[in-house]
RODO-2510 file (C-alpha; in nm, 4 decimals, decimal comma):
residues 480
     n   res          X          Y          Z
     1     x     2,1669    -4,3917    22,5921
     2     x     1,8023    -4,4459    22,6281
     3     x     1,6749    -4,5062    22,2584
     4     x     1,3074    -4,3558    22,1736
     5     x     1,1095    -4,6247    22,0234
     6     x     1,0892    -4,5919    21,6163
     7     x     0,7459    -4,6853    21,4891
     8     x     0,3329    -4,6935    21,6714
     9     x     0,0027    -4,7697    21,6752
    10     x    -0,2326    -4,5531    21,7532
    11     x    -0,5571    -4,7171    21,8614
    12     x    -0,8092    -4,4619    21,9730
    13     x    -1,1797    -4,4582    22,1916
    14     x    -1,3851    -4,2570    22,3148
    15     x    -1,2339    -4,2253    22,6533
    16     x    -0,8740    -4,2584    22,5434
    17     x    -0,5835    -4,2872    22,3145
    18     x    -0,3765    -4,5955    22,3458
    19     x    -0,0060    -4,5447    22,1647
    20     x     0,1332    -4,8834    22,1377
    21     x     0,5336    -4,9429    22,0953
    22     x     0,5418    -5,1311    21,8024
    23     x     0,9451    -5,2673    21,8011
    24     x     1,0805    -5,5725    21,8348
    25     x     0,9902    -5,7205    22,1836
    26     x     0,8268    -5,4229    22,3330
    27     x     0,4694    -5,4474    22,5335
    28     x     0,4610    -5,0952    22,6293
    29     x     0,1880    -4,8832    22,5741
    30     x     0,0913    -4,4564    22,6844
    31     x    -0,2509    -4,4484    22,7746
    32     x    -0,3959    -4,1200    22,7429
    33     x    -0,7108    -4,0252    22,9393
    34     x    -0,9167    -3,7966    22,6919
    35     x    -1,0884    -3,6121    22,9991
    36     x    -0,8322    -3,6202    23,2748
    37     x    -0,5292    -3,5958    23,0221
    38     x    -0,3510    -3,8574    23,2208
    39     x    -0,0840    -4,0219    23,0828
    40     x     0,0359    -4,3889    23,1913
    41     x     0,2468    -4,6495    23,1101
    42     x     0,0498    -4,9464    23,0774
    43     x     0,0564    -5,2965    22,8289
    44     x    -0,0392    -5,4358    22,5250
    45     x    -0,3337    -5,6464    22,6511
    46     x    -0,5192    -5,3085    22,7687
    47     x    -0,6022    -5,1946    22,4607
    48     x    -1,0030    -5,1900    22,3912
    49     x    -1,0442    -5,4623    22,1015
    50     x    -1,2932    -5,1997    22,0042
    51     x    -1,0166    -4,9216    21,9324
    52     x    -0,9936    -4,7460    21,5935
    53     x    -0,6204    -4,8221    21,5167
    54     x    -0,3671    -4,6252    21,2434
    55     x    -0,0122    -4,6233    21,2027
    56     x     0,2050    -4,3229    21,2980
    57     x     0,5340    -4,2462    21,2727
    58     x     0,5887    -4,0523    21,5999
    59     x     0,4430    -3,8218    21,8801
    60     x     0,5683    -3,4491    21,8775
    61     x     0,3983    -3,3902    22,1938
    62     x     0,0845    -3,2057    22,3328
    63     x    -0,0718    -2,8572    22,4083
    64     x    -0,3379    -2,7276    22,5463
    65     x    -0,6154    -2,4597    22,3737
    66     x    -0,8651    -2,3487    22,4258
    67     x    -1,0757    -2,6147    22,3412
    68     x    -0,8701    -2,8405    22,5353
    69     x    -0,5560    -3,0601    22,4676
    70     x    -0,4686    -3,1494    22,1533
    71     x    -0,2223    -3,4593    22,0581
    72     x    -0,0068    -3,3546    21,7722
    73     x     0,1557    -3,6958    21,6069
    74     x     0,3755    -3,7627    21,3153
    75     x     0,2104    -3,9092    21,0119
    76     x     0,4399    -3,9833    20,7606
    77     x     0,8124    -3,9850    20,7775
    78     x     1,1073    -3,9759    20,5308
    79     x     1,4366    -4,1721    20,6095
    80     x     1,7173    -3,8814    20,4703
    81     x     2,0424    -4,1423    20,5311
    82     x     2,2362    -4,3129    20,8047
    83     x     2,4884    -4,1189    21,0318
    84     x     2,7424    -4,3218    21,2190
    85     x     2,4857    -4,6069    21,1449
    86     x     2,2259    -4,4254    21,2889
    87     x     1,8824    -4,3717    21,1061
    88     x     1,7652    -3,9858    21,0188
    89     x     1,4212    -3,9365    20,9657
    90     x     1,2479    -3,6144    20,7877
    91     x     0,8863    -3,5378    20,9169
    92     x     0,6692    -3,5111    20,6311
    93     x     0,3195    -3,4768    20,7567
    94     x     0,1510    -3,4411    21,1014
    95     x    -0,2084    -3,4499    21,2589
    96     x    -0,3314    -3,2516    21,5430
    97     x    -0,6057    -3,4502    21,7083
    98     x    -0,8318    -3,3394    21,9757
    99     x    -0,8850    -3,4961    22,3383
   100     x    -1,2599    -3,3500    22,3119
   101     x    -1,4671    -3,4979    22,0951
   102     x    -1,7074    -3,1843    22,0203
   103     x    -1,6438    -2,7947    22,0356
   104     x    -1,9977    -2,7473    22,1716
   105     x    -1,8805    -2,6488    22,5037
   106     x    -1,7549    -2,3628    22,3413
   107     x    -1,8916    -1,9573    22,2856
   108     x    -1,9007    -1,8970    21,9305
   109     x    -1,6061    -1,6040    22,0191
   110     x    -1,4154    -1,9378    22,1653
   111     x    -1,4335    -2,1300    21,8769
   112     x    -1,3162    -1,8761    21,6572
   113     x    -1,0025    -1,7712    21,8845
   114     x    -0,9705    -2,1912    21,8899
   115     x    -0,9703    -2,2370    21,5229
   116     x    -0,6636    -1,9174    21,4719
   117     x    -0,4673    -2,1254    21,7047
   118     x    -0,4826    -2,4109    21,5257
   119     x    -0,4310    -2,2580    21,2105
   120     x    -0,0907    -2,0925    21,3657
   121     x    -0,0145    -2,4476    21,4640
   122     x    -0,0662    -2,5801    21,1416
   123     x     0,1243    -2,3422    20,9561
   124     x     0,4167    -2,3999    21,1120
   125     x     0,4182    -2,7373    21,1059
   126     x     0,4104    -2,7129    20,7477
   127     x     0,7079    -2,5439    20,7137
   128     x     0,9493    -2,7895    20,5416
   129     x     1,2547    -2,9161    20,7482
   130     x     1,2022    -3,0867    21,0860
   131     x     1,4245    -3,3966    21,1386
   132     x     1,4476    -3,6815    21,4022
   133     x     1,6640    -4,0049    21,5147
   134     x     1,5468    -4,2158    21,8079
   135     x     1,8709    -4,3517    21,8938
   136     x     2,0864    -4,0855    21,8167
   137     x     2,1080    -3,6875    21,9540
   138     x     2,0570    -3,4750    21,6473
   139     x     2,0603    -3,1897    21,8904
   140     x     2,4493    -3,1548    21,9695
   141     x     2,7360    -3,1720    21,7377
   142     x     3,0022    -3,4887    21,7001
   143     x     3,2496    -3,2653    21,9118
   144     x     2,9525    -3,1978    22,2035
   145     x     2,8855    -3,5735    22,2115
   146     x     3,2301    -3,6546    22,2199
   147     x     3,2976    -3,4409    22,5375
   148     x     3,0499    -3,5483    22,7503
   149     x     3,0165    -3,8026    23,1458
   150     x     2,9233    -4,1030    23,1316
   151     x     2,6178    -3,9954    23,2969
   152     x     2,4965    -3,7715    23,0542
   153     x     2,5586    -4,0769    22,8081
   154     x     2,2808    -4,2900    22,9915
   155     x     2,0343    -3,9638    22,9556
   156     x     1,7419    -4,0252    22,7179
   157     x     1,7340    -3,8101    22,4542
   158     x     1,4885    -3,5794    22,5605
   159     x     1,6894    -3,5267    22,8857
   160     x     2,0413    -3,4618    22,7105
   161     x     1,9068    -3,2546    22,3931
   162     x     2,0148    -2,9122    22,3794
   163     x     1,6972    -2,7141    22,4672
   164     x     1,8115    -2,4189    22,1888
   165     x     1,6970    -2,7092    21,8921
   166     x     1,4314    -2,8535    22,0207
   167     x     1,1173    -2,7079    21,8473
   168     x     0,8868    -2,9303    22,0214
   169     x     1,0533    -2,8649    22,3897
   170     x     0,6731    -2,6938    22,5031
   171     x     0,4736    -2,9923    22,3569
   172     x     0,7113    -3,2337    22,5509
   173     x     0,6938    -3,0846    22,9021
   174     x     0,4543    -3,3545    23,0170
   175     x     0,6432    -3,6113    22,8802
   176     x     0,9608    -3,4796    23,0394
   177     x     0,8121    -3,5036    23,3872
   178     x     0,7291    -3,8830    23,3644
   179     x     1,0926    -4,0448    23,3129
   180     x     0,9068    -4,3706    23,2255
   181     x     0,7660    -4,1991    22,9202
   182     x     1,0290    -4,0635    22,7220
   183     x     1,1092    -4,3683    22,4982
   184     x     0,7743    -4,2620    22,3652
   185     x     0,9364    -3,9046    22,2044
   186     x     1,1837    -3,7195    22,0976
   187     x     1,3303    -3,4214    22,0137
   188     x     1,2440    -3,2700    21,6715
   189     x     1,5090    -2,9953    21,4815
   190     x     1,4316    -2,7786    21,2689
   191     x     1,6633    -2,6749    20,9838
   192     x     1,8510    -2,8813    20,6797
   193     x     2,0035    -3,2210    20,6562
   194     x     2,1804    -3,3579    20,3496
   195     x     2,3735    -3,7224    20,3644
   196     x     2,5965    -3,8106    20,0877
   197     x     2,7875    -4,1090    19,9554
   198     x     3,0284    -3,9668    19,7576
   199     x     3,4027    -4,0967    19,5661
   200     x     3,7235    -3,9313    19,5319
   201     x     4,0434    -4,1138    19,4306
   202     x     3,8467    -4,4438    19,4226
   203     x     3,7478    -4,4153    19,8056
   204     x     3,3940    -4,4106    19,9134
   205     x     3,3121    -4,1601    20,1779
   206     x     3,0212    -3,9823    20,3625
   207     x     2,9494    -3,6721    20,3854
   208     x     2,6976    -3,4559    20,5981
   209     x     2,5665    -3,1313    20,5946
   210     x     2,3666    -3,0757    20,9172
   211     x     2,1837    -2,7283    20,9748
   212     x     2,0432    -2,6974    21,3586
   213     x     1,8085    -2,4094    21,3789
   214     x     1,7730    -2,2110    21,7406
   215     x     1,3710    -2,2095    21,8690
   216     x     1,4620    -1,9591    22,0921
   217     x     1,3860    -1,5717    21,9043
   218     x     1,1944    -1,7671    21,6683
   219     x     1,0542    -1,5693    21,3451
   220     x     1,0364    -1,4530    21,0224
   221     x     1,2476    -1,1502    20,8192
   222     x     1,1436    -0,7508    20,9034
   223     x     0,9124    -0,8874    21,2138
   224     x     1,2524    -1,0622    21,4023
   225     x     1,5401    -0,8851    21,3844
   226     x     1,8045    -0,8597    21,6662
   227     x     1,8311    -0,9873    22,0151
   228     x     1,6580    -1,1004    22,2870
   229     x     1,6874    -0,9277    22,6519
   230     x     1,8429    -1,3084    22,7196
   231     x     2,0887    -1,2585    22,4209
   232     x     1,9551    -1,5023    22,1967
   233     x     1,9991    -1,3717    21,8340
   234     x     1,7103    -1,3789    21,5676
   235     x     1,7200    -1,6761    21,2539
   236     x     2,0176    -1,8564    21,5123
   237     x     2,1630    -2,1717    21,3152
   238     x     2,4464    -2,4072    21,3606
   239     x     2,5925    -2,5141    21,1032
   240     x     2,8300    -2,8712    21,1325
   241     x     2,9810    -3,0089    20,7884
   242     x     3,0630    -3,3830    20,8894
   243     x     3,2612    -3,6233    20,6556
   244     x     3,3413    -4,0275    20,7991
   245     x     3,5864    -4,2279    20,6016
   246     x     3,7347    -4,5740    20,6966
   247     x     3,6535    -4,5592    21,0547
   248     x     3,7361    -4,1970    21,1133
   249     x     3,5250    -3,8576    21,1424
   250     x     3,5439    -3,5401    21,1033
   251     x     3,3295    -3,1979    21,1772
   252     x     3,3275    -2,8602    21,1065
   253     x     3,0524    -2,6211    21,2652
   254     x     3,0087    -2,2667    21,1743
   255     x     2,7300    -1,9773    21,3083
   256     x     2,5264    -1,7576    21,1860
   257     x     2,3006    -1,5075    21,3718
   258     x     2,0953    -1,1931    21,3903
   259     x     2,3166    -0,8733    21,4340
   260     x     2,3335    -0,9019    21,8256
   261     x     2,1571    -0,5567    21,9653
   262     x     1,8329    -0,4227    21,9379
   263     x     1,7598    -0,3258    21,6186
   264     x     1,4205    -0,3403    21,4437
   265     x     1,3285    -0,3279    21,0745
   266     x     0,9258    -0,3887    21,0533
   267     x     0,8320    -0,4082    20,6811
   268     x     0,6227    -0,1407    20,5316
   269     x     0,5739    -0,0254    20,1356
   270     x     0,9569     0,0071    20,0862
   271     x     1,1616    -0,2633    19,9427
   272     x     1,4071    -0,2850    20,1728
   273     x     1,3008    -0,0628    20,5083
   274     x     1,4964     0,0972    20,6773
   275     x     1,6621    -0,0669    20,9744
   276     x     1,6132     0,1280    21,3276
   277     x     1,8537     0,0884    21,6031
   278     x     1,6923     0,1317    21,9441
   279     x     1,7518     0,4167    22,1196
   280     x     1,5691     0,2995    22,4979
   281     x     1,7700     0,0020    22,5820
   282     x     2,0682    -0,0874    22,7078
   283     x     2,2522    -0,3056    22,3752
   284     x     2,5494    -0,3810    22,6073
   285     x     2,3840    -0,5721    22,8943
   286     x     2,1791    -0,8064    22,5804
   287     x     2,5241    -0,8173    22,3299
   288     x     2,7251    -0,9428    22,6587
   289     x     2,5051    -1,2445    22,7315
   290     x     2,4821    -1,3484    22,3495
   291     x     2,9050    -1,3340    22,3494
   292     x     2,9247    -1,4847    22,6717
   293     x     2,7147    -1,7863    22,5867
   294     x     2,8330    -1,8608    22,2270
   295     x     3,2093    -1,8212    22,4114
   296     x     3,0904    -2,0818    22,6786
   297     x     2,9566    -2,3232    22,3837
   298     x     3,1831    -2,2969    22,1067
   299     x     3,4974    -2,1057    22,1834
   300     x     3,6726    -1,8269    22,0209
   301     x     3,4474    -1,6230    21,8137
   302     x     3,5591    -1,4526    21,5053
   303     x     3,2485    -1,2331    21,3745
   304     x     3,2262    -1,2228    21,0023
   305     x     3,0205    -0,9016    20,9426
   306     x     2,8869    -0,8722    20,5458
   307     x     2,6995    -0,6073    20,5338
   308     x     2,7449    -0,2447    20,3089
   309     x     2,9155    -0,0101    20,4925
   310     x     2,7184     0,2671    20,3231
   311     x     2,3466     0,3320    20,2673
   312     x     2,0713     0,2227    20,5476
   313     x     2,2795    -0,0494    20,6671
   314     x     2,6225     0,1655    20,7733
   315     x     2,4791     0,2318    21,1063
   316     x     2,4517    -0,1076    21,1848
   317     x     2,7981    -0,1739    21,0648
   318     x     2,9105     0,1320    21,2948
   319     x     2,6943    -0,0027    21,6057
   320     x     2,8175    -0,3366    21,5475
   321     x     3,1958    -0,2209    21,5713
   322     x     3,1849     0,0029    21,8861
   323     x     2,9962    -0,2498    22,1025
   324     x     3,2390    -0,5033    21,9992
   325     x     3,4921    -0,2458    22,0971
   326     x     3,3066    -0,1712    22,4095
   327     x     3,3342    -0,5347    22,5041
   328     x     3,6553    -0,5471    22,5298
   329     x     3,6659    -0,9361    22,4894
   330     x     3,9743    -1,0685    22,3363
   331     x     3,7742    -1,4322    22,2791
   332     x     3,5761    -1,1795    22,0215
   333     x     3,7092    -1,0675    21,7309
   334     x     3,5567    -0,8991    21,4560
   335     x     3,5692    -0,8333    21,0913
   336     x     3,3812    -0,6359    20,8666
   337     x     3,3385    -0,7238    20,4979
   338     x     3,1607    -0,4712    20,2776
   339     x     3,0203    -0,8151    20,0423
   340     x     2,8109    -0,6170    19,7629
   341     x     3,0958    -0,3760    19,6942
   342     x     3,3406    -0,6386    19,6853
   343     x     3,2087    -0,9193    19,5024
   344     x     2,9277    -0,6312    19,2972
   345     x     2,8693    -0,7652    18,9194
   346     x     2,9739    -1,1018    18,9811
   347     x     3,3136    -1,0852    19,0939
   348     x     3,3432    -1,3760    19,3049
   349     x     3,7135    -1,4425    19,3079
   350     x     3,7401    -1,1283    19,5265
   351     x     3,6050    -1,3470    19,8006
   352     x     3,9538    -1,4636    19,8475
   353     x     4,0524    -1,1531    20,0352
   354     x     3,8061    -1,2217    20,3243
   355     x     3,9335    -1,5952    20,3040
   356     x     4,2719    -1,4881    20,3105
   357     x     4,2287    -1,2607    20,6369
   358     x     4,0864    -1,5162    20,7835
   359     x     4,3038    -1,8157    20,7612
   360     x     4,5321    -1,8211    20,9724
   361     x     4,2891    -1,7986    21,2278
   362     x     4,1009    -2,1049    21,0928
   363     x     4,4110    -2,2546    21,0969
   364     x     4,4449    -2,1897    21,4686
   365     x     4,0569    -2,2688    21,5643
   366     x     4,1183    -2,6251    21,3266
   367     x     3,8065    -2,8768    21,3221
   368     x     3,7203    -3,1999    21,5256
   369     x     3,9076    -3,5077    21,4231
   370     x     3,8953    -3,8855    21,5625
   371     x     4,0865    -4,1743    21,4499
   372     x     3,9329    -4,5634    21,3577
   373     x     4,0118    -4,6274    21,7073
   374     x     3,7738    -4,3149    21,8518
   375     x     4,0808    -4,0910    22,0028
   376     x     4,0332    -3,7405    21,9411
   377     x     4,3028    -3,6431    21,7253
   378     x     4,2300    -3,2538    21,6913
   379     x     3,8863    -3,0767    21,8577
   380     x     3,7473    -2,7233    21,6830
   381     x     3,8899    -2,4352    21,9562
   382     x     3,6777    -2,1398    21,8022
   383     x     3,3746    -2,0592    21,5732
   384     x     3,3298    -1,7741    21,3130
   385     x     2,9940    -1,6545    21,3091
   386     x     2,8802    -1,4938    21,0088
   387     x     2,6227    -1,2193    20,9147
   388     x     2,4316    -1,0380    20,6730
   389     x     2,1056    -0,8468    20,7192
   390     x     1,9109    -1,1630    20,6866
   391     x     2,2026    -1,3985    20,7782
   392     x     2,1087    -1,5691    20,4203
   393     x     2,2611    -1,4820    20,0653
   394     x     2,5771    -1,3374    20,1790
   395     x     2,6286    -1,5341    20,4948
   396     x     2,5737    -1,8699    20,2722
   397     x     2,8183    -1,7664    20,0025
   398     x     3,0982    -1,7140    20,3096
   399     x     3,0016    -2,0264    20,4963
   400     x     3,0346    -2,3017    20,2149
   401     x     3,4237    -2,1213    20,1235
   402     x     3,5410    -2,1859    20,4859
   403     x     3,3393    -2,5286    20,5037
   404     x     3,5317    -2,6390    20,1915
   405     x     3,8881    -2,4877    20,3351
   406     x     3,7952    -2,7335    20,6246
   407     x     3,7364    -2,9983    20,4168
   408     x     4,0189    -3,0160    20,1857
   409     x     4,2558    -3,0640    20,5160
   410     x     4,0154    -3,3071    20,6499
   411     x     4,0011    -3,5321    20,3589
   412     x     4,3959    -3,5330    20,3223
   413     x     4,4124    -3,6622    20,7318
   414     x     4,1768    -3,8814    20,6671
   415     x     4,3655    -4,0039    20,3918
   416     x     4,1095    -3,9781    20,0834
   417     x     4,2752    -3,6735    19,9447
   418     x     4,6502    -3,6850    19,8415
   419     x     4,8706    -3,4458    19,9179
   420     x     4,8753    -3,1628    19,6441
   421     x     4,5110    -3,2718    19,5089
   422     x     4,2544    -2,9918    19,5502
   423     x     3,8569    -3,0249    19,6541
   424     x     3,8129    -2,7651    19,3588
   425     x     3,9519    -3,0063    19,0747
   426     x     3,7652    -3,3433    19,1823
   427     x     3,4718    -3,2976    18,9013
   428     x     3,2075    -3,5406    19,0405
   429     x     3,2530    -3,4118    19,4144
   430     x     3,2451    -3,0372    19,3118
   431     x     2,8917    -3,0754    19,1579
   432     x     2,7587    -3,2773    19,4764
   433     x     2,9768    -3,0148    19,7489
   434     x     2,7801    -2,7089    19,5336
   435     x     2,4345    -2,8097    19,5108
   436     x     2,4539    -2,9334    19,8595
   437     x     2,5269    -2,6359    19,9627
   438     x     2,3065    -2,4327    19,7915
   439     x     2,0044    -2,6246    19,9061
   440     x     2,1577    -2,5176    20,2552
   441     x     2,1071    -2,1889    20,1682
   442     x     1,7493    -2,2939    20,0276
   443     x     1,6398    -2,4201    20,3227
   444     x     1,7218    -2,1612    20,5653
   445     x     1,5976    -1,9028    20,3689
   446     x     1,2987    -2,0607    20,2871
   447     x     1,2593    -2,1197    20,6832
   448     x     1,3307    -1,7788    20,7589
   449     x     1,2357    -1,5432    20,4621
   450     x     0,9772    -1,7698    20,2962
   451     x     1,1942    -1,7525    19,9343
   452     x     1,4944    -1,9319    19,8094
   453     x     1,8563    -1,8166    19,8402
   454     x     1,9315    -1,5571    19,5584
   455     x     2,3053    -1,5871    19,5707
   456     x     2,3119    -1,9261    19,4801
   457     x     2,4782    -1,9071    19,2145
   458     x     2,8289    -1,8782    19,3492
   459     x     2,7785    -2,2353    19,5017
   460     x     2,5137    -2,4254    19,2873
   461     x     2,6239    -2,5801    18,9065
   462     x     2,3771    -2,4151    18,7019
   463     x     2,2844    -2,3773    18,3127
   464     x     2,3553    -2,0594    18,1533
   465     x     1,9777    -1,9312    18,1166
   466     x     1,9676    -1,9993    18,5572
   467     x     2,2589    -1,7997    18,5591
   468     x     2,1693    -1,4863    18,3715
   469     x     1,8278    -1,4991    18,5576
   470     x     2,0007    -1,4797    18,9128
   471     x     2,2401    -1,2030    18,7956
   472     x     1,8848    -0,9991    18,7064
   473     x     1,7954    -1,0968    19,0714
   474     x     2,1471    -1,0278    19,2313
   475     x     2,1780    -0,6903    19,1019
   476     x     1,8205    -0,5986    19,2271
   477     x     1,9618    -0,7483    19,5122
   478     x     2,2838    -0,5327    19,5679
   479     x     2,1576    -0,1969    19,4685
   480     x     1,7691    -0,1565    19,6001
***
């Protein structure tokens, strides 16, 4: 593969930015012409003596407003851990610097419409949780990379990423169409990464949690509910649980999703709105293409539906049945798990039913596996894809049981578990596997609802006080 160069210079002029390659026995530079917007590949040597020069960490790419192109660069960067000896990097801060050196040329109605744009663009680029490697592909699971030509091997990365993670796929489009340019960027995720070094039974092990969030029906709560007429399902994430001991790995991804039809719920001085289903579009055509593409990706697709099957969200529960029905798709199966009546007033151990109706077919679908040697011992044959109305509180509580059911059989093939021992009674693990976990469910609902995860307390260790707060917050919760 085609590794993206790790750290820059950025000497700027008046005429042009100069982004030097700063590793080991690289002379490459991007010129960037400030009028024309022309990029080329040129050399060390043409850099102005005269040029202002800063660090940066990175180039997210460009765009054009409508004051012009603007350069948007990574500032500041945070290494989160190594994976398979690769380096992961968090972005911490950007910059968003202009080609033009004056707004003059602009009406005064211009510079207004040009400052809300880049106040949209800064706001999101604030949102916490966009990762990066430059010589590894964040984009696709251990199983993906595993199952690919040769030729797609030698791709750079921002040829072989998978397009549905790559938040900064518009700001690269120049940079994809000049081959000789793409060591200069990369693909950027949004979502959650946690690496661990953790110890069970004396034996040192990592282990991942990597959340991959989809760019494509992009959005916050109430405003993005649903599908898109291409079938791609509001707050989208893939989920892959990845644990590497002795030579050997092993992954286990999950789904979650947006209730696949058209359904809307726009916030207004309720609490919780009322969801509407449409009534003007065809749902089959839109819930066909979603199926049919998470089928061609991942499998087998069990759908874990938590919502109430009474109140404002029954109808969605009912909808959600027929089309699957309607379908007729025996790679789609589907469950429905009334969550707040089961588990209502804390009673988590009731979770076990949905566990237990589902485990045989875990069983079935299994995980990926390789051996120290790199044969694939096992690959994952389905996926269960999990909802709630926000596919947050309930849809986290559901995802980190099944992750850990995953887990306890991959530890004991990889040999760092012994036969009989359980996940549950391995003290020090248990506290990291929980809080992981929960900041998982931080993250994405931070990312998509602009709070923290309320149900956290089935999977985080807390005090007592935390814990008699969150039950105040759970019942509102379950019952408004």
């Amino acid at each position: 593969m085609a590794t993206a160069y790790e750290s820059f210079n950025l000497h700027t002029t008046p005429e042009k930015f100069y982004i030097e390659a700063c590793d080991d026995g690289s002379n490459d530079v991007l010129s960037i012409d400030r009028v024309s917007t022309e990029m080329i590949l040129t050399v060390r040597k043409d850099i102005p003596p005269h040029a202002v020069t800063r660090p940066i960490c990175g180039i997210m790419g460009t765009i054009r407003l409508v004051a012009g192109t603007y350069l948007i660069i990574i500032t500041k960067k945070k290494k989160v851990g190594d994976l398979l000896g690769h380096a992961m990097w968090k972005a911490m801060d950007f910059d968003v610097i202009s080609y033009k050196k004056t707004v003059l040329h602009l009406t005064d109605n211009q510079m207004q419409d040009n400052k809300a744009f880049l106040s949209m663009i800064n706001s999101v680029l604030l949102t916490d949780g966009f990762y990066f490697a430059t010589d590894y592909d964040l984009t696709h699971t251990l199983q993906r990379l595993a199952n690919t030509s040769p030729e797609f091997q030698e791709m750079s990365l921002l040829e072989r990423a998978d397009q549905r993670f790559v938040w900064n796929g518009h700001l690269l489009r120049e940079f994809m169409a000049q081959p000789e340019l793409h060591r200069f960027a990369y693909p950027v995720v949004h979502g959650f990464i946690i690496m661990k070094s953790c110890c069970i039974n004396g034996k040192i092990f990592d282990w991942n949690i990597i959340s991959r969030r989809s760019c494509f029906r992009a959005g916050v709560r109430y405003y993005v509910r649903g599908i898109d007429s291409e079938g791609h399902a509001a707050n989208f994430v893939e989920t892959e649980q990845i644990v590497q001991y002795n030579g050997g790995k092993a992954s286990f991804v999950q789904t979650r999703g947006s209730i696949p039809f058209y359904w809307s719920q726009r916030p207004n001085l309720k609490y919780k709105p009322k969801p509407q289903i449409s009534k003007t579009i065809d749902h089959l055509d839109g819930f066909q293409r979603h199926f049919d593409s998470q089928i061609i990706i991942y499998g087998k697709q069990v759908i874990l539906n938590l919502i109430d099957q009474k109140g404002s969200e029954k109808q969605l529960e009912q909808a959600f049945d027929k089309m699957v029905s309607s379908l007729g798709n025996g790679m789609v199966k589907y469950i429905a798990f009334d969550f707040h009546k089961e588990c209502s007033r804390m009673r988590w151990h009731r979770l076990q039913i949905l566990v237990d109706m589902v485990t045989e077919m875990q069983d079935e679908y299994g995980y990926f596996l390789v051996d120290v040697d790199g044969n694939v011992l096992v690959q994952q044959e389905g996926m269960f894809r999990s909802n709630c109305m926000d596919c947050l509180d309930r849809t986290n509580v559901i995802q980190s049981l099944l992750a850990r059911r995953s887990l306890q059989s991959q530890l004991e093939r990889l040999g760092v578990l012994h036969m009989g021992q359980r996940i549950e009674d391995q003290a020090d693990f248990e506290k990291i596997y929980k809080n992981a976990w929960a900041d998982n469910a931080n993250a994405c609902a931070k990312q998509y609802a602009g709070t923290g995860a309320l149900k956290t307390d089935f999977t985080r260790m807390k005090t007592e006080q935390e814990r008699a707060q969150e039950r105040v917050e759970d019942d509102d919760d379950d019952y408004l």
